[in-house]
C-alpha positions as CSV (number, residue, x, y, z in Angstrom):
1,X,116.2,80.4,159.8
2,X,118.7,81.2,162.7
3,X,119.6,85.1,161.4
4,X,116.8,87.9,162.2
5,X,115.0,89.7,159.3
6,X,115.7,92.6,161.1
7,X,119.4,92.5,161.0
8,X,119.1,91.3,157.3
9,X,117.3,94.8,157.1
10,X,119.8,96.5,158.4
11,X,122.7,95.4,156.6
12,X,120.8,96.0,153.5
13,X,120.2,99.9,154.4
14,X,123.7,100.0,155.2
15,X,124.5,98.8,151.7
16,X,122.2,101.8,151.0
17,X,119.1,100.6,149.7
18,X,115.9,102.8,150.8
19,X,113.3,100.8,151.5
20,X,113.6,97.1,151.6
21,X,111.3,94.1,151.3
22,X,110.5,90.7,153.3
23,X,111.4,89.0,151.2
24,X,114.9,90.9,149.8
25,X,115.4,90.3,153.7
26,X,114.8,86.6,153.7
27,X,116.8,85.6,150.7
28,X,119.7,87.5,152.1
29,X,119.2,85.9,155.4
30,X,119.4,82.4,153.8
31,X,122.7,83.2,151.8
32,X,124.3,83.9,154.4
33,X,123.6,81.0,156.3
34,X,124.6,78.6,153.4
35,X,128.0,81.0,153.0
36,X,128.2,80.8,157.4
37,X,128.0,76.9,156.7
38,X,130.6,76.5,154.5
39,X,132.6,78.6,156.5
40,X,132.2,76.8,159.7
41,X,132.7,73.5,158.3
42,X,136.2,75.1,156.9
43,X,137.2,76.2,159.9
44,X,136.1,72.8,161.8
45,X,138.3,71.5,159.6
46,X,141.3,73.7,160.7
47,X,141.0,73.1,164.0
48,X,140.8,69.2,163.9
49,X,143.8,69.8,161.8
50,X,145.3,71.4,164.8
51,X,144.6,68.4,166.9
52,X,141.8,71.1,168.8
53,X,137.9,70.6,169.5
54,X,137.2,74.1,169.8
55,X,137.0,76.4,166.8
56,X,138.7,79.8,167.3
57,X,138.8,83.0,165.8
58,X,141.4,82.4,163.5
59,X,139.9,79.2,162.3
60,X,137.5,81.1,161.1
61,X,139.3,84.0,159.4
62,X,141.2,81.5,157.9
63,X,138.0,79.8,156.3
64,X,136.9,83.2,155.5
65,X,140.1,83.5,153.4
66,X,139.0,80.6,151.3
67,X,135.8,81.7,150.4
């Protein structure tokens, strides 16, 4: 897992939840990574389409878009 519980945590009490679990942390942690993948491979995409190696910011708004 590359994202921290703890910031899991705290995007779930900024949703508003009281109290919040391990696990509740975990699963949302491991969403977000699969959502974070397809997002990067989108916007991989976009810059190769650009004729670029690097991936910038608006590659990845753009991806964002799609999702």
């Amino acid at each position: 897992m590359v994202l921290s519980l703890l910031g899991m945590e705290k995007i779930l009490r900024k949703a508003g939840a009281p109290r919040v679990s391990k696990d509740a942390a975990n699963e949302l942690a491991l969403v977000l990574e699969d959502i974070g993948d397809i997002i990067a491979k989108d916007a991989l995409e976009y810059a190769r389409h650009a004729g670029r190696k690097t991936i910038l910011g608006e590659d990845v708004k753009l991806a964002k878009k799609k999702f």
